[in-house]
KENU-984123 format. One record per atom (N, C-alpha, C): x, y, z; residue number from 1. Coordinates in steps of 0.001 Angstrom, whole numbers. Example, Ala and Ser with C-alpha at 12.3 -4.5 7.8 and 13.67 -1.06 7.14 Angstrom:
BEGIN
<tiba c1="13190" c2="-5690" c3="7800" n="1"/>
<tiba c1="12300" c2="-4500" c3="7800" n="1"/>
<tiba c1="13200" c2="-3300" c3="7800" n="1"/>
<tiba c1="12850" c2="-2250" c3="7080" n="2"/>
<tiba c1="13670" c2="-1060" c3="7140" n="2"/>
<tiba c1="12900" c2="30" c3="7870" n="2"/>
***
This chain:
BEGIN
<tiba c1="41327" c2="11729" c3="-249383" n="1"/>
<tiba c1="40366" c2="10734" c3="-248966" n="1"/>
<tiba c1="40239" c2="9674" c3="-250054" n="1"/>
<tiba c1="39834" c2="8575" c3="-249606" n="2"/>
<tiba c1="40166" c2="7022" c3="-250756" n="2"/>
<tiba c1="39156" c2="6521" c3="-249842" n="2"/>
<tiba c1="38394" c2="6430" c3="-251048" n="3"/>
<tiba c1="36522" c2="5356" c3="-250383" n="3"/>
<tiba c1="36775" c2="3842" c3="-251122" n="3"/>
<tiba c1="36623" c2="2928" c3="-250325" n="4"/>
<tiba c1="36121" c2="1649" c3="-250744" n="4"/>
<tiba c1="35227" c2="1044" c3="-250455" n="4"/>
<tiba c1="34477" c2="-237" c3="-250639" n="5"/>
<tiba c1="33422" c2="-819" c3="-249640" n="5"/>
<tiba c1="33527" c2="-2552" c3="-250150" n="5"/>
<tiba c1="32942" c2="-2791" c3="-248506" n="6"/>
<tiba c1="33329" c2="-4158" c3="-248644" n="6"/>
<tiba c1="31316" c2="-5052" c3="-248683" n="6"/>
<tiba c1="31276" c2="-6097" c3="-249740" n="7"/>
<tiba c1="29934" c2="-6595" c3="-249435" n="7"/>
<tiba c1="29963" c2="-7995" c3="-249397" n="7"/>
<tiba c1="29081" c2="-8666" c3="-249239" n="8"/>
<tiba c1="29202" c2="-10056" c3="-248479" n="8"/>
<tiba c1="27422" c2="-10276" c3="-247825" n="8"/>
<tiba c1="27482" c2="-11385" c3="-247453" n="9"/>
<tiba c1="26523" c2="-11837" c3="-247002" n="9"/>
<tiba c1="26035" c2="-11436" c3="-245439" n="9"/>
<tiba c1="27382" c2="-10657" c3="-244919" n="10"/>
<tiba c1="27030" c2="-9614" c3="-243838" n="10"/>
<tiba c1="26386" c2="-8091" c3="-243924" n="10"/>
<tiba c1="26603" c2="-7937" c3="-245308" n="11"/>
<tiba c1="25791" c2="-6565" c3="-245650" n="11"/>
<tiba c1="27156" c2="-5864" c3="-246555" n="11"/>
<tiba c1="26790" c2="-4830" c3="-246558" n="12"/>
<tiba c1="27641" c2="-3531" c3="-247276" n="12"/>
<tiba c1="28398" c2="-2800" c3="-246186" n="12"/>
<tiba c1="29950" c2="-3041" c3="-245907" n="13"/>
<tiba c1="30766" c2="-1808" c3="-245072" n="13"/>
<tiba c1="31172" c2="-482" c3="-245851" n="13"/>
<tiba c1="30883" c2="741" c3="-245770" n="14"/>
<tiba c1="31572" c2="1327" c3="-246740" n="14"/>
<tiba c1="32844" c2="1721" c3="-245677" n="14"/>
<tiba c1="34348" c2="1867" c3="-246309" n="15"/>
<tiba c1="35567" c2="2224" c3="-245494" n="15"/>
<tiba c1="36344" c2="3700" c3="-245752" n="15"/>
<tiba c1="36607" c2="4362" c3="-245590" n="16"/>
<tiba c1="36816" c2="5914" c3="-245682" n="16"/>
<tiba c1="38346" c2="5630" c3="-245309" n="16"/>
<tiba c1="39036" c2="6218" c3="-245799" n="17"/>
<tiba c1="40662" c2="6041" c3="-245564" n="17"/>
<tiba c1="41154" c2="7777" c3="-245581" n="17"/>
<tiba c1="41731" c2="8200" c3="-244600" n="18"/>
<tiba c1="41730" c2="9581" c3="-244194" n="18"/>
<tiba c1="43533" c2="9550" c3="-244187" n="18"/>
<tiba c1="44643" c2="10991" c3="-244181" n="19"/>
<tiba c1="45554" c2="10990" c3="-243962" n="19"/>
<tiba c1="45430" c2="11265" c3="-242614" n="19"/>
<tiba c1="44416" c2="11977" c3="-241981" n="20"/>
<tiba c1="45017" c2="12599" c3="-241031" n="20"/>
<tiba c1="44828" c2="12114" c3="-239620" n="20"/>
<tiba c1="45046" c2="12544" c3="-238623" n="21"/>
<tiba c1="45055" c2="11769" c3="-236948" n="21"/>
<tiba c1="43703" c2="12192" c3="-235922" n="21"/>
<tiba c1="43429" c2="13284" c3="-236533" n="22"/>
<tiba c1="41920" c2="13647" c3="-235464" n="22"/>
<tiba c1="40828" c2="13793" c3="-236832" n="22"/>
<tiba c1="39748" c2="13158" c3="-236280" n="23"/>
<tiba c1="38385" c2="13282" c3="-236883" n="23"/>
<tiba c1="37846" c2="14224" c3="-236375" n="23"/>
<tiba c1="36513" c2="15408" c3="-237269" n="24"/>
<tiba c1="35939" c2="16118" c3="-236560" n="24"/>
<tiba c1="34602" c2="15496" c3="-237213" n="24"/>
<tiba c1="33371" c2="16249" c3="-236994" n="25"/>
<tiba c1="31742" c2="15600" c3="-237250" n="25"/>
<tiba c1="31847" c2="16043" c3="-238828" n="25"/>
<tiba c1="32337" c2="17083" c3="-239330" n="26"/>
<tiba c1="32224" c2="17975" c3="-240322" n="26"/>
<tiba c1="33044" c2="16895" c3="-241806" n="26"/>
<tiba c1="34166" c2="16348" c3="-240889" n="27"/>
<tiba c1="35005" c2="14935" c3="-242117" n="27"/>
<tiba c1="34338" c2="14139" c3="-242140" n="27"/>
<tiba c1="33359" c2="13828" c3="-241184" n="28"/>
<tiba c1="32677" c2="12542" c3="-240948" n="28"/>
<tiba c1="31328" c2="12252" c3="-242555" n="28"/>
<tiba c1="31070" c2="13846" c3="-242687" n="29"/>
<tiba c1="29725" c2="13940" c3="-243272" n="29"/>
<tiba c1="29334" c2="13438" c3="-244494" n="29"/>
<tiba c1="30226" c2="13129" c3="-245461" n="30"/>
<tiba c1="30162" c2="12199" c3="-246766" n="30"/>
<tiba c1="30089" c2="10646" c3="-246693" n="30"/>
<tiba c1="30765" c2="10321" c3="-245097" n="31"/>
<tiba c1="30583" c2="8689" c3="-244571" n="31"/>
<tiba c1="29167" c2="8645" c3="-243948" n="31"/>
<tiba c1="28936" c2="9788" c3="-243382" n="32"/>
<tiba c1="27500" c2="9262" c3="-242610" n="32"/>
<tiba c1="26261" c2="9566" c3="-244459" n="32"/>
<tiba c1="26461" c2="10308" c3="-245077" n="33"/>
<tiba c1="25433" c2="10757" c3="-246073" n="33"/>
<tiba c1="25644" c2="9228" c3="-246239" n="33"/>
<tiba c1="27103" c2="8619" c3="-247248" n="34"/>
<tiba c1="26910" c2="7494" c3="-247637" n="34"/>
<tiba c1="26458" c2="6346" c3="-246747" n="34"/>
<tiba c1="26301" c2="6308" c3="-245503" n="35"/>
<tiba c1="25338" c2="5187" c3="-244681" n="35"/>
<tiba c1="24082" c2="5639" c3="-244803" n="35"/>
<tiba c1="23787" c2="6803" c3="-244672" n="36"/>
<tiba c1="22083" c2="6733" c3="-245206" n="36"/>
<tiba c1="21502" c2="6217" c3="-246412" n="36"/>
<tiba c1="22234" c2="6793" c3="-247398" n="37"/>
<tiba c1="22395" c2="6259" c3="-248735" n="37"/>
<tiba c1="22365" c2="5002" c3="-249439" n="37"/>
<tiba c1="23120" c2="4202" c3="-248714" n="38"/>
<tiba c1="22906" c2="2733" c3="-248995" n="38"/>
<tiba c1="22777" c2="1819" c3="-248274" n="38"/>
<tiba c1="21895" c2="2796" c3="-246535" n="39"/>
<tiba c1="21056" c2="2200" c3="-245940" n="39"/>
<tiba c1="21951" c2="1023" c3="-245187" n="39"/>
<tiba c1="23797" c2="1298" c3="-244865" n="40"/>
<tiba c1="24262" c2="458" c3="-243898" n="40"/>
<tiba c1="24374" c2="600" c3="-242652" n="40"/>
<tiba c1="24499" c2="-391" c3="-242107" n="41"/>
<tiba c1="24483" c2="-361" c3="-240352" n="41"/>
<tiba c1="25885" c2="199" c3="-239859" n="41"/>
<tiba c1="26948" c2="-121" c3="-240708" n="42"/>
<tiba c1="28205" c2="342" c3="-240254" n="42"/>
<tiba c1="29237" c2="938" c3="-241418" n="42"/>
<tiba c1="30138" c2="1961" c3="-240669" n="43"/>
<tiba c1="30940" c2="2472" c3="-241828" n="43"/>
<tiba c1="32093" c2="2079" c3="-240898" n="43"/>
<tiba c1="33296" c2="2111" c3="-241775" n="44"/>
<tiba c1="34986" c2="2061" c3="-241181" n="44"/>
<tiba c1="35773" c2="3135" c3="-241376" n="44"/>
<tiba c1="36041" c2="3864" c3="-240531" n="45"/>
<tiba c1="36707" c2="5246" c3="-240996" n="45"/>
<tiba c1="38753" c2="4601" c3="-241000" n="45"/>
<tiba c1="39682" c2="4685" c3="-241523" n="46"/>
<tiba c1="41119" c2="4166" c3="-241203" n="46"/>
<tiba c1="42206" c2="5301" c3="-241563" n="46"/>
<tiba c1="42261" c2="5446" c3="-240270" n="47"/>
<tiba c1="43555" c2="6768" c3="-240149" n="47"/>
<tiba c1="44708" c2="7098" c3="-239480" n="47"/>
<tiba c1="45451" c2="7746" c3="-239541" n="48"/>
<tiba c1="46858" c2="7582" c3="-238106" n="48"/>
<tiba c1="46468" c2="7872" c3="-236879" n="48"/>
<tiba c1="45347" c2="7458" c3="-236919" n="49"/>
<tiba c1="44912" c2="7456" c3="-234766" n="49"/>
<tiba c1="45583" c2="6858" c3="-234407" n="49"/>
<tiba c1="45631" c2="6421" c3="-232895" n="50"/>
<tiba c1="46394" c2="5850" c3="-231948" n="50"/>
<tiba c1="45476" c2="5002" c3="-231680" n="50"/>
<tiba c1="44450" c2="5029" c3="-231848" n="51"/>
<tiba c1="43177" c2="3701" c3="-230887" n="51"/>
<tiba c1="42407" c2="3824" c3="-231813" n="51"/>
<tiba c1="41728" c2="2487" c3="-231411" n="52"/>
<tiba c1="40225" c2="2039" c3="-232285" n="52"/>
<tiba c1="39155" c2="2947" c3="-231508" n="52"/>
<tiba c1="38384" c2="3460" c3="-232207" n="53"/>
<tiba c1="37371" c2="3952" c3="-231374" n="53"/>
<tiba c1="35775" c2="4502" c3="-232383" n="53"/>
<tiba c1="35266" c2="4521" c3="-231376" n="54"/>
<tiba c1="34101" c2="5030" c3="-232391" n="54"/>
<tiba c1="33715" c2="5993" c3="-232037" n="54"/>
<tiba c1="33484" c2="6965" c3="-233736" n="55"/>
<tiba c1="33502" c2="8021" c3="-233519" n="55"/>
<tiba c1="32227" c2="9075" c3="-234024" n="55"/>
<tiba c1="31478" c2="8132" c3="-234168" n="56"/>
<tiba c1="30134" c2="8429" c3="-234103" n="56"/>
<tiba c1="29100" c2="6914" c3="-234203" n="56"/>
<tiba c1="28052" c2="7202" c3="-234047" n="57"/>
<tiba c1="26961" c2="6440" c3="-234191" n="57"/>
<tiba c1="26789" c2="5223" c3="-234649" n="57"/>
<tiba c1="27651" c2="4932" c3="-236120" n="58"/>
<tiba c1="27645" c2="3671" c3="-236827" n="58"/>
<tiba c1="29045" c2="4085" c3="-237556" n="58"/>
<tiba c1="29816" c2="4909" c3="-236910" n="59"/>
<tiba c1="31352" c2="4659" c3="-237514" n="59"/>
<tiba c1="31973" c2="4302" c3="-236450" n="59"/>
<tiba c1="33083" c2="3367" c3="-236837" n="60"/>
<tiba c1="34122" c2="3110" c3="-236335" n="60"/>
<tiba c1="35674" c2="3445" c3="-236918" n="60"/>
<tiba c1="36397" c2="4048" c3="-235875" n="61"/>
<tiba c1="37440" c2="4931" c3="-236375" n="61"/>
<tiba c1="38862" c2="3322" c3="-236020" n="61"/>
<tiba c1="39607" c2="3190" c3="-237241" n="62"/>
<tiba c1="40947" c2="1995" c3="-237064" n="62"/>
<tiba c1="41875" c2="2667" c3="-237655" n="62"/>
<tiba c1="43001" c2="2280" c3="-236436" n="63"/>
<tiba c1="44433" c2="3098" c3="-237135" n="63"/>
<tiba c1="44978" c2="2313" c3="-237739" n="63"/>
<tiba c1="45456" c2="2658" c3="-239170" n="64"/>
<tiba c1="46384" c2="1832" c3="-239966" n="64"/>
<tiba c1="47111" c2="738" c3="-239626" n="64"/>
<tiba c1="47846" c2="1513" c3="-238625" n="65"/>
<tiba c1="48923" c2="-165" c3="-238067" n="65"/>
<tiba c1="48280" c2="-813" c3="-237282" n="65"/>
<tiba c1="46597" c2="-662" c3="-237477" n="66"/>
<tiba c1="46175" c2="-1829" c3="-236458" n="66"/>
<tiba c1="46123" c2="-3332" c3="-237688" n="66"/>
<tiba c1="46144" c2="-2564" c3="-238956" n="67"/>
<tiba c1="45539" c2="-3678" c3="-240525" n="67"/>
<tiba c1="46843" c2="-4232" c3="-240669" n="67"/>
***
């Protein structure tokens, strides 16, 4: 796992960069702690999925070759 975050005058994204192709709630749990944490509206999860999708609440899951 490789954390970055992006800030700007839109707020704080934090981005989670995963190797692997399926998310479960349990990988999710250090991205959602860190949205409580610094209190953002959205996180970016980026992994070898096949589709954009969201995969919980205020994450959004992007597959690599979509960047």
């Amino acid at each position: 796992m490789t954390g970055l975050s992006i800030d700007g005058p839109f707020g704080f994204i934090p981005i989670e960069v995963k190797l692997g192709t399926k998310v479960n709630q349990r990988m999710l749990g250090p991205l959602k702690s860190f949205l409580k944490e610094t209190k953002s509206r959205l996180g970016i999860l980026v992994n070898n999925s096949e589709k954009i999708e969201i995969v919980a609440d205020n994450i959004i899951q992007i597959p690599v070759t979509y960047l």
